[in-house]
N, C-alpha and C positions, 0 to 999 in steps of 0.2 A: 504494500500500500504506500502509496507517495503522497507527502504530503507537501499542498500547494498552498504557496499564500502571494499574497501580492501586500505588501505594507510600505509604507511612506519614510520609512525608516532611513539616518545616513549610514551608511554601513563603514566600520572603520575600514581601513586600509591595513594590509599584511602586516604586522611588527607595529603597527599604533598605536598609543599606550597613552597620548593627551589627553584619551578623552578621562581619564582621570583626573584628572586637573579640576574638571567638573562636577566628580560626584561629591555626593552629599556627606560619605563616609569621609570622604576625606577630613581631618583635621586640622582644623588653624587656630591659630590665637583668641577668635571671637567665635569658634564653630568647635568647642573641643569634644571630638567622637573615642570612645573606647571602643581600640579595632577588635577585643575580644568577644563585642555584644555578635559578631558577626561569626563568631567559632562557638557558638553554646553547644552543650551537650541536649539529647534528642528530649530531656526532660525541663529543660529547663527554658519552660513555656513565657514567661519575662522578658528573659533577651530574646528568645526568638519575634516575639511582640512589637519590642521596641527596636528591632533590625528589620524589620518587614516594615516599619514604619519610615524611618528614615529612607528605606528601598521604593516608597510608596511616594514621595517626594521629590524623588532623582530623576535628573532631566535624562540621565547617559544613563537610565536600568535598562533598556532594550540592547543596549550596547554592549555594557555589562555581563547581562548575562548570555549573548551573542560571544564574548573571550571568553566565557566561563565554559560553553558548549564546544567550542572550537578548540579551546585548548585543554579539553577533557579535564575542566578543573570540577574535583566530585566531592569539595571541601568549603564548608562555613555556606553562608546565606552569598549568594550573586543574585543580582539582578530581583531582587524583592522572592527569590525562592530559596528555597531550604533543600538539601540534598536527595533527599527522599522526593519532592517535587519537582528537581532538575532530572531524575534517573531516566525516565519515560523519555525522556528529550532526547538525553543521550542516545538514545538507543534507538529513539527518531533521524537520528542525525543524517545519516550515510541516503537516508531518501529524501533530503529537505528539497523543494525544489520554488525557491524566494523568486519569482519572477523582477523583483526590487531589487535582487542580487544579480540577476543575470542582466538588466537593462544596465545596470550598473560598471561592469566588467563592459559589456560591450562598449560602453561612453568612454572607455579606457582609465576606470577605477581598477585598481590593485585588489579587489576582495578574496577572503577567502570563499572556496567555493566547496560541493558538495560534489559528486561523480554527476547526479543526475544535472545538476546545476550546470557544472562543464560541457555536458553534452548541450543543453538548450543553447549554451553560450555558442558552439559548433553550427549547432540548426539556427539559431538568428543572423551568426556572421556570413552563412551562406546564402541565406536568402535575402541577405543585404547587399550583397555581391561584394564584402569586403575581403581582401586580397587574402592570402598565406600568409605573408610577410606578419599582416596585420591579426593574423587570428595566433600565429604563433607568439607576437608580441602578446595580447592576452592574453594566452593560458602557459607564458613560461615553456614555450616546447620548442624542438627543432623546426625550421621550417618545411623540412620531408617530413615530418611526424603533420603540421598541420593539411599538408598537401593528401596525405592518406587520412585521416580524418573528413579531407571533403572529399574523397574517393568515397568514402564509407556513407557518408551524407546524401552523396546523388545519387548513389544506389539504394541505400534507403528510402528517399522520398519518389524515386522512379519505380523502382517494386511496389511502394504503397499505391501509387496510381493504376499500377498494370494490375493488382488484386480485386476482382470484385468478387460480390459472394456468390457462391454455385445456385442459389434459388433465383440470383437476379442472371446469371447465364443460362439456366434451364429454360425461365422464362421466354429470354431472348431467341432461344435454339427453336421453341415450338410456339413461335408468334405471338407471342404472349399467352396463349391458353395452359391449363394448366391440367394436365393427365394425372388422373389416379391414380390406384392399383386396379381397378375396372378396365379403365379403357386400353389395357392393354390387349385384355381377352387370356385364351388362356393355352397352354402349351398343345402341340399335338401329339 
């Protein structure tokens, strides 16, 4: 099962770490946060409370917890969730397919991506008619790795065209009428 989203989200970039800067955990002189409300133990329903709160304020949680998933982080509260809350995601991950991430990457954003995400990122570059050169600058590849990738691509979307279903060729074979087991008759 894939899952699809399309959201509005800015997606950091490869190795990003600014957007820290931003969140609310973070600690300053007038914002003093104790980073351990963010590591409680599964009982200890307080800090979990008041970390989910401070998460529930933060402009960078979708971000957050976007490093937290990506970088298979499966420790303390990320992104306004608790570890038992992030697990399901995890293990979402490998079928994520962000259409915000893929438009993304094609505009020539550095994002991390997903396989199936890579692949969309393949099928838009192609029907955008943009070069090798340029799909291999995307996805980090050879430029004969991209070239066979849209080897793979026009064979793909050419076979999908050439497939129709056998009831719409039966169809088409006997005029459009449609034979039973009757109008056959019967052996002699």
């Amino acid at each position: 099962m894939t899952l699809t989203t399309i959201s509005p989200a800015r997606h950091r970039s490869l190795g990003d770490h600014t957007w820290q800067d931003q969140a609310v955990c973070q600690s300053t002189e007038y914002n003093p946060v104790d980073p351990e409300i963010f590591f409680p133990e599964p009982d200890e329903t307080a800090k979990i409370t008041a970390a989910k709160s401070l998460c529930g304020q933060c402009p960078v949680r979708r971000t957050c917890l976007d490093a937290a998933l990506e970088g298979c982080d499966t420790h303390g509260i990320r992104g306004g969730m608790t570890e038992e809350e992030r697990a399901p995601l995890h293990q979402k991950l490998a079928s994520r397919l962000d259409y915000s991430r893929v438009n993304a990457t094609v505009a020539g954003r550095d994002v991390h991506l997903t396989k199936a995400e890579r692949r969309a990122v393949v099928h838009a570059a192609y029907l955008h008619g943009l070069s090798e050169q340029r799909l291999a600058w995307l996805l980090k590849v050879t430029e004969e790795h991209a070239q066979k990738l849209y080897r793979e691509t026009s064979r793909a979307l050419r076979n999908r065209n050439l497939k129709k279903s056998p009831q719409a060729t039966a169809l088409s074979d006997t005029g459009g009428e449609h034979f039973g087991r009757e109008g056959f008759g019967t052996a002699a």
